[in-house]
C-alpha positions as CSV (number, residue, x, y, z in Angstrom):
1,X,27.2,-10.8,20.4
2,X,24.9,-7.4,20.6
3,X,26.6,-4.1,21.1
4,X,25.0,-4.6,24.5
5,X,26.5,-7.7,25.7
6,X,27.2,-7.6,29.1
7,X,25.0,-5.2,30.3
8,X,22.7,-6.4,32.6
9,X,19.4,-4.7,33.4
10,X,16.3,-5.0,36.0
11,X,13.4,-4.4,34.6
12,X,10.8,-3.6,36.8
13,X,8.1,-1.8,34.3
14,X,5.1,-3.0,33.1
15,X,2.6,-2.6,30.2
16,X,4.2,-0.9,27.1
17,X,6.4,2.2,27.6
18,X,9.0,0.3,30.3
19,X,8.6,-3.0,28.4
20,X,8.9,-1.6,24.9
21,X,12.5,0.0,26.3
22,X,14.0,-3.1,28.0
23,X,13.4,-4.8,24.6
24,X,15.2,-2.7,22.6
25,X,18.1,-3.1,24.9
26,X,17.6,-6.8,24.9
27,X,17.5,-6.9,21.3
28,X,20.6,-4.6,21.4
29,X,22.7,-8.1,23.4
30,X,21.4,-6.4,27.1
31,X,20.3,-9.5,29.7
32,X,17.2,-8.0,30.5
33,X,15.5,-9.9,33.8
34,X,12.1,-8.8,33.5
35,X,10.4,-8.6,37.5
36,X,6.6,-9.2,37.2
37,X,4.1,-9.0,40.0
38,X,2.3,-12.2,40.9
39,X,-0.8,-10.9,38.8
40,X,1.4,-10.6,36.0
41,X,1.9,-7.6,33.7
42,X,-1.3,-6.3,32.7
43,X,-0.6,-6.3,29.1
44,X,-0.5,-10.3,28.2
45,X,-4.4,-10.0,29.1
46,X,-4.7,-7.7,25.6
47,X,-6.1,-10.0,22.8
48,X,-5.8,-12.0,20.8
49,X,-4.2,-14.9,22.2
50,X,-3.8,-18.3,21.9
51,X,-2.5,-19.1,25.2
52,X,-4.0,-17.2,28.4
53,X,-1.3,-14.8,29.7
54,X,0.8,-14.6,26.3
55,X,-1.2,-12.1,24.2
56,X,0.0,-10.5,20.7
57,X,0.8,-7.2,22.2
58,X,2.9,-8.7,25.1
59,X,4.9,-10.8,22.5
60,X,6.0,-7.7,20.4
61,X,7.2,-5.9,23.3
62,X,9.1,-8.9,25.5
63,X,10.9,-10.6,23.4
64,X,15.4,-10.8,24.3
65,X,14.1,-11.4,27.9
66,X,13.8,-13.2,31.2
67,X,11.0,-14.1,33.4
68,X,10.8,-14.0,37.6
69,X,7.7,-13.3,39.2
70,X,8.6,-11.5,42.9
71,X,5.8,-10.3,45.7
72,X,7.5,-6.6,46.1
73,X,4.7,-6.1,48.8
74,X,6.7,-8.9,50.4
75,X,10.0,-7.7,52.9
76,X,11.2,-10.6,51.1
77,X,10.6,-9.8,47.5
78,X,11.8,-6.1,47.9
79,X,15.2,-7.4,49.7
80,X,15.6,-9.8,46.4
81,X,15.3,-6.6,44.2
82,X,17.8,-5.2,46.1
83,X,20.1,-7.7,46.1
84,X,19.5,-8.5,42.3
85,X,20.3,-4.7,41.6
86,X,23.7,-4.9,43.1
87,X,24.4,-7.0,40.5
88,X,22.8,-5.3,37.3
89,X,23.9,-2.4,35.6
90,X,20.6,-1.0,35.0
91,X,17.0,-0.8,36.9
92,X,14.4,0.8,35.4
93,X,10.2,1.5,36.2
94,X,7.3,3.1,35.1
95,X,5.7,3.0,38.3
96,X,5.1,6.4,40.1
97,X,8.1,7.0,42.2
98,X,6.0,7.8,45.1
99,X,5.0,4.4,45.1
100,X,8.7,3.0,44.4
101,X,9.5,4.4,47.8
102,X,6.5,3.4,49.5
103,X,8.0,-0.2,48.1
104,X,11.3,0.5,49.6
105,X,12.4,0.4,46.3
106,X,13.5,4.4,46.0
107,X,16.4,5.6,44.3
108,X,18.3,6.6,47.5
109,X,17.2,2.6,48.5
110,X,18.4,1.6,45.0
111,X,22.0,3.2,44.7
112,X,22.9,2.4,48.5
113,X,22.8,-1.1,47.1
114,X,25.1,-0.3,44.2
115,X,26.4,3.5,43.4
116,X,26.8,2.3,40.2
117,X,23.7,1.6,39.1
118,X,21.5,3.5,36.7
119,X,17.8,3.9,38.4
120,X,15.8,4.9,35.2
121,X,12.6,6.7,35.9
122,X,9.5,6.2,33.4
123,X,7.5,9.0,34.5
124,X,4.1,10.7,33.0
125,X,5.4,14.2,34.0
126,X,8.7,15.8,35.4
127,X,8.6,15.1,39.0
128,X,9.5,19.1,39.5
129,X,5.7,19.8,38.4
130,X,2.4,20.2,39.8
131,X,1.6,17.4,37.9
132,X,4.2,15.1,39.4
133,X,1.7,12.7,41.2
134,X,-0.5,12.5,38.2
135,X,-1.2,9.0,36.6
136,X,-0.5,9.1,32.7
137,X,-1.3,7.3,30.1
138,X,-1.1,7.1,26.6
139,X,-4.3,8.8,25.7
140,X,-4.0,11.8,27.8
141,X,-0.3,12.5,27.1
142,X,-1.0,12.4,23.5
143,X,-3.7,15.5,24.4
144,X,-1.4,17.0,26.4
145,X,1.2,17.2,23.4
146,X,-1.2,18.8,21.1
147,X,-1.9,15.9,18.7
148,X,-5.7,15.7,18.5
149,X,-5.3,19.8,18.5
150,X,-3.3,19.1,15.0
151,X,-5.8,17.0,13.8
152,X,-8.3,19.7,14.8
153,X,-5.9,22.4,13.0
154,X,-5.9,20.1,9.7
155,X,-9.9,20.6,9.3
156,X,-10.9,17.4,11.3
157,X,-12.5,16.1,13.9
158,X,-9.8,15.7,17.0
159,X,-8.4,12.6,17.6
160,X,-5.7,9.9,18.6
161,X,-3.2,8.8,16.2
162,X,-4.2,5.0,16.6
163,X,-1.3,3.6,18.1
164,X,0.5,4.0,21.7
165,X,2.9,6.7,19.7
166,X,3.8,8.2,23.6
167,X,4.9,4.7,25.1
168,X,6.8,3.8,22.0
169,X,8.9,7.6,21.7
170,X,9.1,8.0,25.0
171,X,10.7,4.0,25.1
172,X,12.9,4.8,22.6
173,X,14.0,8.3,24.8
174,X,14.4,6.2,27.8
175,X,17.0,4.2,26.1
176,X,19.0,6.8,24.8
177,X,18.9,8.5,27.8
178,X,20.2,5.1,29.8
179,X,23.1,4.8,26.9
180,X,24.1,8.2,27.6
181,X,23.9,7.6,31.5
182,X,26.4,4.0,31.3
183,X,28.6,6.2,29.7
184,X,29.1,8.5,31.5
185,X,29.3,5.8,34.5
186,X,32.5,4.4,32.0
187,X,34.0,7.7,32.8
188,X,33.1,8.8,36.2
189,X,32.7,5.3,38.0
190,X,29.2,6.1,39.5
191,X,25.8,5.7,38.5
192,X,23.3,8.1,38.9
193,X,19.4,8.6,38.7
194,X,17.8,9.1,35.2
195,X,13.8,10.4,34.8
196,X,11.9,10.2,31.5
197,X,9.0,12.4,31.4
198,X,6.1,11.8,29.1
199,X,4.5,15.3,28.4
200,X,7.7,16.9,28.0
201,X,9.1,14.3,25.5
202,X,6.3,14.3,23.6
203,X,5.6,17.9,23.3
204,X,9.8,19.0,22.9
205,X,9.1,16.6,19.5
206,X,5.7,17.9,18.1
207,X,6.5,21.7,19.2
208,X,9.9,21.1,17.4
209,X,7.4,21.1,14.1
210,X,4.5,23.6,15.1
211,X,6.5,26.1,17.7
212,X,6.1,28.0,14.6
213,X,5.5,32.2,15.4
214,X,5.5,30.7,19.0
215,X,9.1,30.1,18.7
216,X,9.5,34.3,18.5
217,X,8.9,37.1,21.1
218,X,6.3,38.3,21.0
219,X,4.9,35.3,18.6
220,X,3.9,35.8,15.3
221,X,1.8,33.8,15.1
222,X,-0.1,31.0,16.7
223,X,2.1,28.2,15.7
224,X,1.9,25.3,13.4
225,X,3.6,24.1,10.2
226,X,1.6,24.7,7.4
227,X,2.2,21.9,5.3
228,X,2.0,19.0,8.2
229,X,-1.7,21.0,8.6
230,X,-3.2,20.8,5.3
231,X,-6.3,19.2,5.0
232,X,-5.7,17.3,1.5
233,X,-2.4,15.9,3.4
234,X,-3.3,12.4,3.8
235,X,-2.9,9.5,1.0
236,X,-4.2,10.5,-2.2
237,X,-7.5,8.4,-3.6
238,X,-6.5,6.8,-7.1
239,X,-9.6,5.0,-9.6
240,X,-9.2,2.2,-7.3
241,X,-7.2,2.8,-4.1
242,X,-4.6,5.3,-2.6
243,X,-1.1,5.9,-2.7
244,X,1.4,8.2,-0.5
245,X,3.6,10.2,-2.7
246,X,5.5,13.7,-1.2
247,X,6.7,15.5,-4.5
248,X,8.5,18.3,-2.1
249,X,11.3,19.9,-4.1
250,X,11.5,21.7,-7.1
251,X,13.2,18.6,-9.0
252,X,10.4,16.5,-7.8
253,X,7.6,18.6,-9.1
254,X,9.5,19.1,-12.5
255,X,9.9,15.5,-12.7
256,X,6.2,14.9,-11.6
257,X,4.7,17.8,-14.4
258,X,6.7,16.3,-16.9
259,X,5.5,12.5,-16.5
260,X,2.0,13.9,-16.6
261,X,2.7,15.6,-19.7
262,X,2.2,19.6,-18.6
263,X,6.2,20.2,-18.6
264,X,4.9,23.4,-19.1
265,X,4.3,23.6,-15.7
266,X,5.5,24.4,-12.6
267,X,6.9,27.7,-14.6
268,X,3.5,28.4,-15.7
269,X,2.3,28.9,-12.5
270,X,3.5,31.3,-9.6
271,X,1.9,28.8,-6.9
272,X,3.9,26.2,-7.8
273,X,7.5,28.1,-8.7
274,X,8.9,27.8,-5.5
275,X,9.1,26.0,-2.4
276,X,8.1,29.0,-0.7
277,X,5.4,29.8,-3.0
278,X,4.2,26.3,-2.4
279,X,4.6,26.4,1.2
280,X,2.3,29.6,1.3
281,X,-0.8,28.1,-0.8
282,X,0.3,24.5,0.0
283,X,-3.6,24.0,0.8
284,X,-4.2,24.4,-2.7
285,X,-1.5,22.7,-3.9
286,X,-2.4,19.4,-2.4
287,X,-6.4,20.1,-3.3
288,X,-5.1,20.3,-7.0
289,X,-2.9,17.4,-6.6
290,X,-5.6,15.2,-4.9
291,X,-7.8,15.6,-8.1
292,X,-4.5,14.9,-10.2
293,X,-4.3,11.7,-8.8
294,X,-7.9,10.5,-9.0
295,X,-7.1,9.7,-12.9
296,X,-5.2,6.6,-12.6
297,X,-4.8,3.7,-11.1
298,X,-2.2,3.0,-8.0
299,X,-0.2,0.7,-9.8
300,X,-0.3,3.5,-12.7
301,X,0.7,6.2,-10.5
302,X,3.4,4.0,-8.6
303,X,5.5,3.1,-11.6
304,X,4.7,6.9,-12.8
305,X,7.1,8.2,-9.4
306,X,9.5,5.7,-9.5
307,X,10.3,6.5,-13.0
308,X,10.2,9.7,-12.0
309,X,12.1,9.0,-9.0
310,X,10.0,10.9,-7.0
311,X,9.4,9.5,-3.5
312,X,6.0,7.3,-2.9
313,X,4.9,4.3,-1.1
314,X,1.5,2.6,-1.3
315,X,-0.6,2.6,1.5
316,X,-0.2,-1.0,3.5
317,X,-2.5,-2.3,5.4
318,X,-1.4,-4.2,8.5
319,X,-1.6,-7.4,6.7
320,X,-0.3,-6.5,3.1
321,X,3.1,-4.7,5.0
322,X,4.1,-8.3,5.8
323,X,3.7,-9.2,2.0
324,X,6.1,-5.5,0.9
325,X,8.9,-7.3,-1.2
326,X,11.7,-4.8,0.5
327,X,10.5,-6.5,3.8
328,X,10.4,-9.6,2.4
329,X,14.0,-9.0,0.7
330,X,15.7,-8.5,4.1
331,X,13.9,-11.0,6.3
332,X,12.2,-8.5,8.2
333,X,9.4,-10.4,9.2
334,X,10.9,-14.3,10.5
335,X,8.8,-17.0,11.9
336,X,9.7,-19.0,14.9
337,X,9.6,-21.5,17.3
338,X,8.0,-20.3,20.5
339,X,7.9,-23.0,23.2
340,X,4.0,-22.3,24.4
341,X,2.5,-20.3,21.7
342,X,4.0,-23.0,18.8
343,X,5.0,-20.9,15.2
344,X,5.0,-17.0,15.5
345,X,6.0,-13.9,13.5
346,X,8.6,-11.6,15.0
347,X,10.0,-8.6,13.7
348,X,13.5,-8.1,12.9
349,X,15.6,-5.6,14.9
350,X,16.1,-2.0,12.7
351,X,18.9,-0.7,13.3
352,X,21.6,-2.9,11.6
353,X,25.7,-3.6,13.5
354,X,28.0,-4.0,11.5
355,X,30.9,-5.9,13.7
356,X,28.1,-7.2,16.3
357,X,24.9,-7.5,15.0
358,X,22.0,-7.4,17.3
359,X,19.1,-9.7,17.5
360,X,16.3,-11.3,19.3
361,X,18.0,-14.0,21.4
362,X,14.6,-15.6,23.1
363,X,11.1,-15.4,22.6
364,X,9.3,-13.1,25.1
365,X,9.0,-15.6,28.0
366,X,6.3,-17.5,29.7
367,X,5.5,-15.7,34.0
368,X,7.8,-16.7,36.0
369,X,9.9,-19.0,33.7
370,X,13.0,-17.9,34.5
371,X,12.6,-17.3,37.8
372,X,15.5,-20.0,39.8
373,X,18.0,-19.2,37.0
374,X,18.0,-15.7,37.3
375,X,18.7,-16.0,41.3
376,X,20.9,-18.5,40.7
377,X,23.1,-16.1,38.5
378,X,22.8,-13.5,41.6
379,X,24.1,-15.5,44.0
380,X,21.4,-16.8,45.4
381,X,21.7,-21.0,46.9
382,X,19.4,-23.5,46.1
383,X,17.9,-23.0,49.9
384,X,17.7,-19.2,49.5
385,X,15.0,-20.0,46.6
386,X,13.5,-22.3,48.2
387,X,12.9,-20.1,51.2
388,X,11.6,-17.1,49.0
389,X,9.3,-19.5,47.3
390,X,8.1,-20.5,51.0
391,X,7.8,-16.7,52.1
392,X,5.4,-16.6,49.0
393,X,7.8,-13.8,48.1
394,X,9.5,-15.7,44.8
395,X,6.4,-17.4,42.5
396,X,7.0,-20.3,39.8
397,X,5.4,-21.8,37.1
398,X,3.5,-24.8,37.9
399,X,5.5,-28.0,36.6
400,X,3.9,-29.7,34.0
């Protein structure tokens, strides 16, 4: 049994950011009953794939889930939401609240059809905003939170970090935010509206590093952390490949000079005395470093550091991560039996329980696959179903 069990939420979002929430929670022992559109959610068309609908992506981010498919465009597929969340704990979207309510699905909608629920808001910008109606996506909340401007700040050329960083964080927001909100519902007996806002949670966590002189009034400066800006901070080329090492403190770099043979050093040098004499020529101090460790090999250099105990890691790829012997060690990465895509890898669940340990309890499921159970467990009859199947508001799989 999860630390979730018996929490039961709706999950009405789609793509990543939504989806990528409800799985942790599912994970966590939540029942998650995932509410897809008849299209389906766009994200199991992202290659590769083997069958159509059930792409990579879509099986890393729906996993500890259920399956319905519902017309909300339908009067009958919005009154089955509605009924469903009377009897969940949680609903949550990503879709813009003006359309929510254009849906009939609003929050005033929502709670008048259980107080207690918690209606969780994925949003691109607080709703308080002149950007409130503004569509937002990865990409563009990424700009928005200075991240290709730190890129530009560290002498390159701007860019994305290449992954969906904002979906994932601002997830992972969303469900502490819902945690905090069902607790609160433990004490006051009433649930209560919860909005997650992209920009803001994305720039509150890179402004917390590079407020800088911006944090003061007047500023001082014109923000940034030096260090995070450096332009030789990056993995460091060896004679035949790279490897990430942060020698940070003074023990590290005593440790580190002494390895090398210079134990004369960092004494020897004013740059290098300090942390905040490193801190203030940290450009050069990386430089220097980065021609340090051109001299040997990775391997070299990685039994170097942990000699040395100082911290490094070598540079995975996306392929050699799944051969890293920790991971390997604790079973990180398990295959399993899907029942349409056949033997798959899924990652193992981080954070660790000790008295009710959480895990993946189902593959992420097929459209639709769970859709009679799932009204079945909200009271529905057999001829309710039926008759939502009829109104083309309730869509199944084809039987085999």
């Amino acid at each position: 049994m999860g630390p979730l069990e018996g929490l039961r939420v709706l999950d009405l979002s789609s793509v990543l950011m939504g989806p990528y929430a409800t799985q942790i929670l599912g994970d966590y022992g939540a029942e998650v009953i995932k509410v897809e559109a008849p299209s389906g959610d766009l994200v199991r068309q992202i290659l590769p794939t083997r069958t159509p609908g059930m792409g990579a992506m879509y099986l890393n981010s729906n996993r500890s889930k259920q399956s319905i498919v519902l017309d909300l465009k339908t009067d009958e597929g919005r009154d089955t939401v509605l009924r469903m969340a009377g009897t969940c704990d949680v609903m949550i979207s990503n879709v813009r609240p003006r359309a929510m309510a254009r849906l009939g699905l609003s929050w005033e909608a929502a709670s008048a059809a259980n107080p207690r629920l918690i209606y969780t808001s994925l949003v691109g910008f607080d709703q308080r905003g002149p950007y409130a109606a503004r569509p937002a996506y990865d990409d563009l909340i990424q700009g928005g939170a200075c991240i290709p401007h730190s890129f530009m700040r560290a002498g390159q050329a701007p860019a994305y970090v290449p992954a969906a960083i904002a979906d994932r964080i601002v997830g992972m927001s969303a469900v502490n935010a819902i945690l905090a909100a069902v607790i609160e519902r433990d004490r006051s007996g009433l649930g209560q509206k919860v909005e997650v806002p992209m920009f803001e949670t994305m720039l509150s966590m890179i402004l917390a590093d590079h407020m800088g002189g911006l944090t003061y009034d007047p500023p001082m400066d014109d923000g940034g952390y030096k260090r995070h800006l450096a332009p030789d901070r990056r993995p460091y080329a060896t004679q035949d490949g790279y490897v990430c090492a942060l020698i940070y403190n003074d023990g590290h770099w005593q440790r580190f000079f002494r390895a090398i043979g210079r134990p004369d050093m960092p004494a020897a040098d004013p740059r290098y005395a300090s942390f905040a004499a490193r801190m203030a020529h940290i450009d050069q101090v990386y430089a220097e470093l980065g021609q340090i460790l051109l001299t040997r090999t990775t391997a070299e250099w990685l039994d170097l550091f942990e000699a040395a105990d100082v911290p490094a890691m070598p540079m995975h790829s996306y392929a050699s991560a799944m051969e890293d012997p920790h991971l390997k060690a604790i079973g990180f990465f398990e295959s399993v039996e899907h029942p349409s895509e056949g033997r798959i890898r899924q990652m193992a669940v981080p954070a660790q329980f000790s008295r009710s340990p959480a895990r993946p309890d189902r593959p992420a499921p097929g459209m639709g696959a769970d859709g009679v159970a799932v009204l079945t467990r909200a009271g529905f009859g057999e001829d309710e179903i039926a008759e939502l199947g009829r109104a083309g508001a309730l869509h199944l799989p084809e039987k085999e």
